[in-house]
N, C-alpha and C positions, 0 to 999 in steps of 0.2 A: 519471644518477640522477633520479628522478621528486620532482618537486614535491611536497612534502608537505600536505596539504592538514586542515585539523581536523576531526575526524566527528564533529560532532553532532548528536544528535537533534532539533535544533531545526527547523522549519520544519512545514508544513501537509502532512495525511494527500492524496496526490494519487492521482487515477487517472485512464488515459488509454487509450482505444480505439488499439492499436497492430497492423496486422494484423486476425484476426480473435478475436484474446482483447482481453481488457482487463488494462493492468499496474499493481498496485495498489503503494503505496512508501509504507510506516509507519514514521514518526520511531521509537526507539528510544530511553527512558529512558538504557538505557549508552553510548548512537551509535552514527552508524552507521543505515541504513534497512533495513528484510526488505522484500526485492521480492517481490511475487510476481505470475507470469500465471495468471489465471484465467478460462474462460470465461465469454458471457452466462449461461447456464444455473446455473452457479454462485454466479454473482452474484445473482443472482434467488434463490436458496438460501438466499444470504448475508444477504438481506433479508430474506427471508421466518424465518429464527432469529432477527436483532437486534430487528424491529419489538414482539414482546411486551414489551421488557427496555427500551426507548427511548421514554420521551414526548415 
């Protein structure tokens, strides 16, 4: 039987060049993190929508 470990949301939004995408890991108000791989391309996407909405 596996270790049970507690999921929570708690810790900092990380991303990390793995390969040739980058994998991004979002804490989770209910726990628990949503991974996700996205490429640079993407990410540049990603940026280029939040920057209006972020001062």
């Amino acid at each position: 039987m596996a270790a049970m470990k507690p999921r929570t949301g708690e810790g900092p939004l990380e991303v990390a060049k793995e390969g040739r995408g980058l994998v991004m890991r979002v804490p989770l108000e209910g726990g628990g993190r949503l991974v996700v791989e996205i490429s640079q391309q993407e990410a540049d996407e990603l940026y280029a929508a939040l920057a209006p909405v972020v001062s």
